[in-house]
Every structure is written in C-alpha cells, then in structure tokens.
C-alpha positions as CSV (number, residue, x, y, z in Angstrom):
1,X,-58.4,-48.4,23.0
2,X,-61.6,-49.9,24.8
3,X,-63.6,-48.0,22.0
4,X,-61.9,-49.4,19.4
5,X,-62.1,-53.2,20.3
6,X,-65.5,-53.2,22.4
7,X,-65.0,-54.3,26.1
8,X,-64.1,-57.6,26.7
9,X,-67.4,-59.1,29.7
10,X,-70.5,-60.4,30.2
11,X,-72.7,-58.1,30.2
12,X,-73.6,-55.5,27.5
13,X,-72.2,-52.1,27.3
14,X,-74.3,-50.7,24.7
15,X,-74.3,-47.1,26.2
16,X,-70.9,-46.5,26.5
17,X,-69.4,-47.9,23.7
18,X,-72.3,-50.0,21.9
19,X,-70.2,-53.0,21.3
20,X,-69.7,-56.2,23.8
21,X,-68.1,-59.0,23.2
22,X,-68.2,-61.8,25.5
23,X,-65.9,-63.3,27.6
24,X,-66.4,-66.6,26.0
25,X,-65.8,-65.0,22.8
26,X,-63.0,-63.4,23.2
27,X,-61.0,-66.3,24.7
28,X,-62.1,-68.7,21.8
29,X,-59.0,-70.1,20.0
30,X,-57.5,-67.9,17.0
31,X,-59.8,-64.7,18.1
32,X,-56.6,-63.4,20.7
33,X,-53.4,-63.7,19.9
34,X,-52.1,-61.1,22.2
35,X,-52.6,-59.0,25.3
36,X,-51.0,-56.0,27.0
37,X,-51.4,-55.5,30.6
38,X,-50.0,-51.9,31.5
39,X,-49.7,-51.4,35.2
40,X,-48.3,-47.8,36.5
41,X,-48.2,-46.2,39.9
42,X,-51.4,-44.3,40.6
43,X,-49.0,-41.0,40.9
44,X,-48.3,-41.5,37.3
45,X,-51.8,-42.5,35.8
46,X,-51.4,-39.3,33.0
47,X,-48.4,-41.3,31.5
48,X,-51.3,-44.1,30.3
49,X,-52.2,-42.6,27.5
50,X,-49.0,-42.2,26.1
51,X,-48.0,-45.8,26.9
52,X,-51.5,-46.7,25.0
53,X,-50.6,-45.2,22.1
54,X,-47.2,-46.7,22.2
55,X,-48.4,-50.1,22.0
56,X,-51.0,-49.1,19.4
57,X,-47.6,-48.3,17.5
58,X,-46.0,-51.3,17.9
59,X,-49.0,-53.7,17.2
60,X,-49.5,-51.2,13.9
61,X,-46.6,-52.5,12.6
62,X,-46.5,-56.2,11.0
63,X,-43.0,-56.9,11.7
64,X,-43.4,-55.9,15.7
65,X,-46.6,-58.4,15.8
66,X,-44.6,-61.2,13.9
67,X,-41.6,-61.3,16.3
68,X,-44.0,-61.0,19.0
69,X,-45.8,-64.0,18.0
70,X,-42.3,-65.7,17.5
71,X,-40.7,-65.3,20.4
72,X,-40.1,-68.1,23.2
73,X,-37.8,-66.2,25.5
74,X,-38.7,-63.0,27.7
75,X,-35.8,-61.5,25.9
76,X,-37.3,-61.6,22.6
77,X,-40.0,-60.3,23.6
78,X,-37.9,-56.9,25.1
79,X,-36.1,-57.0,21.7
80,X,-38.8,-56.9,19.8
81,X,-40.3,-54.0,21.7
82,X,-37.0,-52.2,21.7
83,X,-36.8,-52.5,17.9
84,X,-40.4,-51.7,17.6
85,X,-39.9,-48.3,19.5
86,X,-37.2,-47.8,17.2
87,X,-38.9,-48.1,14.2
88,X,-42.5,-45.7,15.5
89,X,-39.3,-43.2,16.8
90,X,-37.8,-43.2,12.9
C-alpha cells in the first residue's frame, strides 16, 4: 500500500519508493479523509497482507467510502464494513 500512496514523514524516501510526502502535507485539511490502523499479533503477521488488500477492497468501492464518511456511531462504521465485505465477497 506504502508504494502506492508514498510514505507519510519528514524525511525523503527517494530509494525505496521515490515518493514523500510530508507530514504537514498529509495532515492539511481535505488531503485525508480517512485512515486504517491494522494491528495483529506478531504470531499472525502473514495474515496482513490479506487484511491490506481487504481494505483496498472496501475503499475501491464508492458506496463503502460514502457510508464511511457518514457515519457518527461506532456501529456504522462495523455496518458499513460488514456490507462492504459483502459486496468484494459477491
């Protein structure tokens, strides 16, 4: 995923992925309008990937991202994911 955005820092990362964009950046209002954190034991690091490219799935989709966006309640949030899984499954 990292190679697709850039890395998110301060400093450049030009030989890795060639792109940077700066912390200051990246927080700038409109520029993020949403982040995943995905946290697993270290005896199930393999299963990352797969997670990764589940939430690719979901952000992929426009309805996903608009209920996302919409939501005000932890549970709208699980909905939405829940549906969303759905949907990439179908």
């Amino acid at each position: 995923m990292e190679e697709l955005v850039g890395k998110i820092s301060d400093e450049s990362d030009t030989d890795r992925t060639g792109k940077t964009i700066s912390l200051s950046d990246a927080i700038t209002p409109g520029r993020i309008h949403m982040i995943f954190l995905l946290i697993t034991p270290q005896s199930v690091a393999r299963i990352q990937p797969r997670f990764l490219a589940d939430i690719v799935g979901l952000v992929d989709s426009e309805y996903v991202t608009d209920r996302l966006k919409q939501a005000s309640e932890p549970e709208e949030v699980i909905e939405a994911i829940r549906d969303g899984m759905q949907l990439v499954l179908d």
